[in-house]
C-alpha positions in Angstrom: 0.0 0.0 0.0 2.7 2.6 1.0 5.0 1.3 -1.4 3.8 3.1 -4.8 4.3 6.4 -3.1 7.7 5.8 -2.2 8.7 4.1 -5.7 7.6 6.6 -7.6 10.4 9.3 -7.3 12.7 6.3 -8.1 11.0 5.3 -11.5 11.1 9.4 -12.3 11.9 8.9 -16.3 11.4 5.3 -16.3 8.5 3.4 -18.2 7.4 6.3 -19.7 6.5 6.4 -23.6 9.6 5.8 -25.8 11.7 5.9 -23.3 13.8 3.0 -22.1 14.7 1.3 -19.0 18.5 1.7 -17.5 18.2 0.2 -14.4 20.2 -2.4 -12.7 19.4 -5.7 -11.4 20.1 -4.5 -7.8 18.4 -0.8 -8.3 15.5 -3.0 -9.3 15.7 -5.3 -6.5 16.0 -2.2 -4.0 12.9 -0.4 -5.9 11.2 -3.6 -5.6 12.0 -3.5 -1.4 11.2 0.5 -1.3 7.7 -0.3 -3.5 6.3 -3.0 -1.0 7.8 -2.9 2.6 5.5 0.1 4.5 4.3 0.9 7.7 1.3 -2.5 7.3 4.6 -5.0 8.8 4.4 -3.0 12.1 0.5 -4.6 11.9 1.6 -7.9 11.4 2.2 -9.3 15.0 -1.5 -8.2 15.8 -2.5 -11.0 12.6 -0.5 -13.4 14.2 -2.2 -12.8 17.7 -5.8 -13.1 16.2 -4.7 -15.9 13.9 -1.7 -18.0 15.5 1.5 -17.9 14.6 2.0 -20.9 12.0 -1.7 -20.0 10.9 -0.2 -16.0 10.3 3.4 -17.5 8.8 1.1 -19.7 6.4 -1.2 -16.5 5.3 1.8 -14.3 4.8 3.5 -17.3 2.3 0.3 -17.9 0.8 0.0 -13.9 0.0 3.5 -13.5 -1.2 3.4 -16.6 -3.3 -0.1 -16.0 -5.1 1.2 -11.8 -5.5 4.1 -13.2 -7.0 2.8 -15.4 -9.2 -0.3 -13.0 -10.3 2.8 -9.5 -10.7 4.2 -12.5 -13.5 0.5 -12.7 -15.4 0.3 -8.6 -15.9 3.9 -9.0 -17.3 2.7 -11.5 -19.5 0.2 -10.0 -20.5 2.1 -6.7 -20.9 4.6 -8.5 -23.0 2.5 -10.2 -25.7 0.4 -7.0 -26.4 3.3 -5.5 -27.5 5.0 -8.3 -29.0 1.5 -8.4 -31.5 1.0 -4.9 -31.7 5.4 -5.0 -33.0 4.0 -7.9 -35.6 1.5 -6.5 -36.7 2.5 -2.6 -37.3 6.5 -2.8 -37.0 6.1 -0.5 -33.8 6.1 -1.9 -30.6 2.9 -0.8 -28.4 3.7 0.8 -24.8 1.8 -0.5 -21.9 2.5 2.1 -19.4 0.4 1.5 -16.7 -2.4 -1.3 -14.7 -5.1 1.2 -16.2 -3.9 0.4 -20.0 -4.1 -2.9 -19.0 -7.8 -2.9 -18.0 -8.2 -0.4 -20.8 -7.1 -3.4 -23.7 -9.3 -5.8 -21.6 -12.6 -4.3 -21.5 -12.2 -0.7 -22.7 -13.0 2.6 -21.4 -14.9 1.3 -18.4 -12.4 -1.4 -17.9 -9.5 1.6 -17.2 -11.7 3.5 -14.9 -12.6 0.4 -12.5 -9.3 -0.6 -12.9 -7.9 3.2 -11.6 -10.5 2.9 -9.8 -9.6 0.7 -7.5 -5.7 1.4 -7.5 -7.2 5.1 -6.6 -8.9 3.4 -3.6 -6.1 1.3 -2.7 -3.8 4.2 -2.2 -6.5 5.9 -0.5 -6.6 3.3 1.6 -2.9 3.8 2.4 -3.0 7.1 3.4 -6.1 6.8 5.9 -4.0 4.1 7.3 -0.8 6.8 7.9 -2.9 9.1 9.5 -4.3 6.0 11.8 -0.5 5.0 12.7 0.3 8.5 13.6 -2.6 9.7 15.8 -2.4 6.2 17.6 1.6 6.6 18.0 1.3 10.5 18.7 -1.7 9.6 21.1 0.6 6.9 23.0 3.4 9.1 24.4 1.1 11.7 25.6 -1.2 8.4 27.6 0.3 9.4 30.7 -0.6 13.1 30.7 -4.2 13.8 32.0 -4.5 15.7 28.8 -7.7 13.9 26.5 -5.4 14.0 23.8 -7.1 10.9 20.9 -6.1 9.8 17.8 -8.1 12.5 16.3 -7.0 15.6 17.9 -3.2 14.7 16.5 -4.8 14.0 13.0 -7.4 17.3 12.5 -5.3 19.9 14.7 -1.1 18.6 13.8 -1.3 16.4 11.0 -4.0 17.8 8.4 -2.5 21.2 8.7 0.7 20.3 7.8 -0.8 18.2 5.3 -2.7 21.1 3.6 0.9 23.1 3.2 2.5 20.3 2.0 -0.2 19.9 -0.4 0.9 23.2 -2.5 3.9 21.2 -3.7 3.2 19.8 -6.7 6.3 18.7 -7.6 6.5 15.0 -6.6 10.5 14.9 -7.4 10.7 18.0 -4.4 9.6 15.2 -2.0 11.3 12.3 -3.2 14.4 12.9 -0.4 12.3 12.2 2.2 11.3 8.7 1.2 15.0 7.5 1.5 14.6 9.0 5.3 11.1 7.0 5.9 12.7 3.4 4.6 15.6 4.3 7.5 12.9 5.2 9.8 10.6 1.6 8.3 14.4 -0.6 8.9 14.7 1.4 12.5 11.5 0.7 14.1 11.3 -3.1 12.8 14.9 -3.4 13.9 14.3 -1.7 17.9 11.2 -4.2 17.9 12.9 -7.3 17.4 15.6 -6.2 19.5 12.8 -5.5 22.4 11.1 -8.9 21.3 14.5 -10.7 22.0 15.0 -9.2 25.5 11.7 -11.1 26.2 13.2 -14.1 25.0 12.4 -16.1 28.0 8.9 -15.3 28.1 8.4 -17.1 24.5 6.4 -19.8 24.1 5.8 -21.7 21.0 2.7 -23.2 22.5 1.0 -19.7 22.1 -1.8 -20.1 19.8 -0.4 -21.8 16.6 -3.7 -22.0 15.4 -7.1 -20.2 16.2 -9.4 -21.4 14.2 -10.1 -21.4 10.1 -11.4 -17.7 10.6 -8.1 -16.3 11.6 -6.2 -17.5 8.5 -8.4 -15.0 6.1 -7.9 -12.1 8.7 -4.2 -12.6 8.7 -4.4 -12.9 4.8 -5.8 -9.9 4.2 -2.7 -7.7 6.3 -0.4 -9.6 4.5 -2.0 -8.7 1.3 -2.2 -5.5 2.2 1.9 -5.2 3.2 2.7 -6.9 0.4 1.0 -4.3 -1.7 2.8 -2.5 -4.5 0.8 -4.5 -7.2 0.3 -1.1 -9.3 4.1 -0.6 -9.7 4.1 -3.9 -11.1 4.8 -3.0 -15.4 7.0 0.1 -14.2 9.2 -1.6 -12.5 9.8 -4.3 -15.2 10.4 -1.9 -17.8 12.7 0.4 -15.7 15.0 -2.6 -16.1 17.9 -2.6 -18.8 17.2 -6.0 -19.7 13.7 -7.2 -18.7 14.6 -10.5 -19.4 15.9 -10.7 -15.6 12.9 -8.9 -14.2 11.1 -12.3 -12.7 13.9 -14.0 -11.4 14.8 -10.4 -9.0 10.7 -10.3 -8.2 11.5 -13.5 -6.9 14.5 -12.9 -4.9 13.1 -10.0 -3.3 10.1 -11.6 -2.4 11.4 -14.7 -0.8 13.6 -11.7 0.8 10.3 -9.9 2.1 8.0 -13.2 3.1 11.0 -14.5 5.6 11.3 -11.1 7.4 7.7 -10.4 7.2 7.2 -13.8 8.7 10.3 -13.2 11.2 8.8 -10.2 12.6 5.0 -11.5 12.9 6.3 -14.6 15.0 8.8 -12.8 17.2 6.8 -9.7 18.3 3.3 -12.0 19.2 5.7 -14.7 20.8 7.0 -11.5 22.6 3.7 -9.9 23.8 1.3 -13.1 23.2 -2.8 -11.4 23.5 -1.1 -8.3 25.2 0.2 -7.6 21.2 -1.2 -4.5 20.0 -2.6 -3.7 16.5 0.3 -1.3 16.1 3.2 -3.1 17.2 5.5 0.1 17.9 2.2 1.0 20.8 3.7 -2.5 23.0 6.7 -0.5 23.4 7.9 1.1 26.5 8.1 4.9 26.6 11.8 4.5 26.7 13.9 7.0 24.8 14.8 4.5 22.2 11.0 3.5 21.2 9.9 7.4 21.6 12.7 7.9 19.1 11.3 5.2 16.7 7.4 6.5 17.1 8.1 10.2 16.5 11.3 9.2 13.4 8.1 7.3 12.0 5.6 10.1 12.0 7.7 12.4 11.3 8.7 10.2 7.8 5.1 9.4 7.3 3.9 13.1 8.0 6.3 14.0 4.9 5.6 10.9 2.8 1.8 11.1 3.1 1.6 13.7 -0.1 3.2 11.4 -2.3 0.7 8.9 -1.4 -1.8 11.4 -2.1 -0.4 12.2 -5.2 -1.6 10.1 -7.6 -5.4 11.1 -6.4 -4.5 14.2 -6.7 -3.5 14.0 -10.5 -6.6 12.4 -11.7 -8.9 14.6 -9.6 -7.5 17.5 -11.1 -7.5 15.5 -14.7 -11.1 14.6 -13.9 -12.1 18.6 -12.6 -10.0 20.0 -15.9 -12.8 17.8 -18.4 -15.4 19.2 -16.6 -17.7 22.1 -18.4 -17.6 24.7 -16.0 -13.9 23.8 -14.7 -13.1 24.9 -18.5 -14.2 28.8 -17.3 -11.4 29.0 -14.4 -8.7 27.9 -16.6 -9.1 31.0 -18.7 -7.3 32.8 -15.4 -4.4 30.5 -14.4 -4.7 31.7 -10.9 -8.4 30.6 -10.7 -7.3 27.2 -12.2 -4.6 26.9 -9.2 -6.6 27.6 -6.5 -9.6 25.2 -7.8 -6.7 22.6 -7.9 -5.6 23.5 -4.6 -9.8 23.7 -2.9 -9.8 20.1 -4.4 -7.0 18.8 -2.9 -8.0 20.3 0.7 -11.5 18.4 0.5 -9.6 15.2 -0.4 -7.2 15.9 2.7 -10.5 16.3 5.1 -11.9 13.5 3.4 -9.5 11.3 4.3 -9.1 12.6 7.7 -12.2 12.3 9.0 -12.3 8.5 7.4 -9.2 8.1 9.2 -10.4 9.6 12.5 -13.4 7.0 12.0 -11.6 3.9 12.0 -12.0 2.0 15.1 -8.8 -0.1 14.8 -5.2 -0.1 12.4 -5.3 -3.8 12.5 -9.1 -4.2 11.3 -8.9 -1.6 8.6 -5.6 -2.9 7.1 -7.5 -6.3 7.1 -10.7 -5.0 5.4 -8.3 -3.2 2.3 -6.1 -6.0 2.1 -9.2 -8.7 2.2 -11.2 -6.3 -0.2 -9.2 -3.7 -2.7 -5.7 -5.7 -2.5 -7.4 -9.3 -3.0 -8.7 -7.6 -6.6 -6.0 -5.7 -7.6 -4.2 -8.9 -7.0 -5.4 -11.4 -7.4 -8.9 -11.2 -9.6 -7.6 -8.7 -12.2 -4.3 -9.8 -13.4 -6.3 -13.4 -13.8 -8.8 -12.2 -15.8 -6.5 -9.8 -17.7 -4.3 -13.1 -18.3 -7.4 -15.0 -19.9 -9.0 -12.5 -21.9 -5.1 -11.4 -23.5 -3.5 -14.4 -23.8 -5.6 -17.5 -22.7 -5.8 -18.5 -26.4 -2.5 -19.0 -26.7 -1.2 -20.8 -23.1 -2.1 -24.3 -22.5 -5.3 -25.6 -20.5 -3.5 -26.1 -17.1 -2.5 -21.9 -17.5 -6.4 -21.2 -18.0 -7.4 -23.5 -15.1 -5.1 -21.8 -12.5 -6.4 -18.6 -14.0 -10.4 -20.0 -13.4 -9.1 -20.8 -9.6 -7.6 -17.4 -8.9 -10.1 -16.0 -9.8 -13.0 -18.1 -7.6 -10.2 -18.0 -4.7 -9.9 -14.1 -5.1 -13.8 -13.7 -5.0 -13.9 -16.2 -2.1 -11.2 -14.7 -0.1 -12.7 -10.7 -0.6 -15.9 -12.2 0.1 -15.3 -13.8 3.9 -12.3 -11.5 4.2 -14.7 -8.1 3.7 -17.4 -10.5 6.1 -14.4 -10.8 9.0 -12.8 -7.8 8.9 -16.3 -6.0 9.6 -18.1 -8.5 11.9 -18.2 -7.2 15.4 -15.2 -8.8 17.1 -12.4 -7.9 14.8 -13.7 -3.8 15.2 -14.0 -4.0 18.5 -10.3 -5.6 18.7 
């Protein structure tokens, strides 16, 4: 979820029309790393408490194994459209994005579902840095007698300095920060474990290995969503020098991701056991260390939050820019900037008050992994994959295409049904 707003300074002039890819095998694997790893791992110790840990480690494989395989079928896909288009008029076609991708499968409305729901997605995302932050800002002041909530931190801090930030338009202007927030991300995971291992003796691998079938789709659905960077998918592959390599660095780097992801689930509920927080970094003591770690994490997040927010703001202001009486403003250009800007405020209080909403960080990173993620995923990139080029794979391709699909359905389905019942919200 976080990870296409920190990727996207990287792939600045990468992907784009004409242009071709330069990077290395290792830049890839690190914009691979940067595009997925986000602030959802820190919720991962909270799955494994409501699912168990080998039930969480077997959800978080099971993710990382079926995103893998489904980031191959877009490629696929990606690949013979041009390799036809390059037959059939000399010139290769340029798939730029997921959107011209649902665009060659079922149109017009197949883009805009398809944007759609990667504009959700990253919505998504950024209700769940404001969530992290007013929990985390709300936590060191717990002591105080002060009735400072989540949502104080988020309406009277946070969304101002999210409305100033929002006047920078220029995405490349914020893409030093995002080196700052993976320190921050490698920091806080890294202080964890090292407070998970001074518990050592406390462990127990008894604890809950299993709770029950409904736990594995809850855990599921915040691996999904951690593991989401689905929509950088094509521009990563062709920011590479030679694509030919691209699958066999997916892979490394998510066989890299799945072990820590599943090392850090396991060692912080083993640490904590039902004491383990939906937030991970909130089990810490209000040591100087672990303040350190909450505030270096808000403080990134704070600064990364508009370039999540940047790709809504681009097609809101695309979307306002069609409209008939939008077209009156733009005859003044300073009208034009400040309708611009009014949009992008009422997105930012959107979003806050959504955020300020959400009962739990551990439910609502469930309900967009189980929901959003599980289609962008899984569903799509299947369907994609048999309407572009089930013709031409064998019958075993198009049947593990049918069962993605019906697992995908399935799993948003109960997943949506779990993350919303009453005991996961009140969690």
């Amino acid at each position: 979820m976080e990870g296409p707003a920190l990727a996207a300074p990287l792939l600045d002039g990468r992907g784009k029309r004409g242009a071709r890819g330069g990077t290395t095998w290792a830049q890839t694997l690190g914009n691979i790393v940067v595009s997925i790893v986000g602030t959802g791992v820190l919720g991962l110790p909270y799955a494994f408490r409501m699912a168990g840990w080998l039930a969480g480690s077997l959800g978080v494989f099971a993710a990382g194994v079926s995103t893998y395989l489904c980031m191959l079928l877009l490629v696929q896909c990606r690949n013979k459209l041009e390799e036809d288009s390059n037959v059939a008029t000399g010139e290769r076609m340029r798939i730029r994005s997921y959107g011209d991708l649902g665009a060659k499968a079922f149109g017009t409305t197949g883009r805009y579902a398809t944007e759609l729901l990667v504009l959700i997605s990253q919505a998504g995302g950024s209700v769940a840095y404001l969530i992290f932050i007013g929990q985390n800002l709300s936590a060191l002041f717990a002591t105080t007698k002060l009735p400072l909530t989540p949502s104080i931190f988020i309406f009277l801090l946070i969304l101002p300095i999210e409305v100033c930030l929002s006047f920078i338009h220029s995405l490349s202007s914020l893409a030093p920060v995002s080196a700052f927030a993976d320190t921050c991300n490698v920091l806080a995971m890294a202080i964890v474990i090292k407070k998970d291992f001074q518990l050592f003796d406390q462990f127990s691998w008894r604890r809950s290995a299993f709770n029950g079938a409904w736990g594995l789709p809850f855990a599921g659905g915040v691996a999904l969503f951690c593991f989401e960077g689905f929509s950088m998918t094509l521009a990563l592959e062709a920011s590479m020098a030679d694509r030919k390599k691209f699958r066999w660095v997916l892979l490394m780097a998510f066989i890299a991701i799945t072990m820590i992801y599943v090392c850090f689930g396991i060692f912080g509920f083993l640490a904590y056991g039902d004491d383990t927080k939906d937030i991970i970094t909130l089990n810490l003591p209000n040591d100087w260390s672990a303040i350190s770690v909450k505030v270096g994490l808000c403080v990134a997040l704070a600064f990364t939050f508009p370039i999540m927010m940047h790709p809504i703001y681009e097609i809101i202001e695309m979307k306002l820019s069609s409209t008939g009486w939008f077209e009156k403003l733009r005859l003044n250009a300073r009208a034009e900037r400040l309708g611009h800007q009014a949009a992008r405020v009422l997105v930012l209080v959107a979003v806050a008050v959504v955020a300020s909403c959400i009962p739990g960080f551990g439910a609502f990173i469930s309900l967009v992994g189980s929901t959003v993620c599980a289609l962008l995923s899984f569903v799509l990139p299947a369907t994609f994959h048999l309407l572009l080029v089930g013709s031409e794979v064998q019958l075993w391709q198009r049947t593990m295409d049918y069962f993605i699909i019906a697992f995908g359905l399935a799993f948003a389905a109960y997943g949506t049904y779990d993350a919303l019942s009453d005991h996961r919200l009140g969690s």
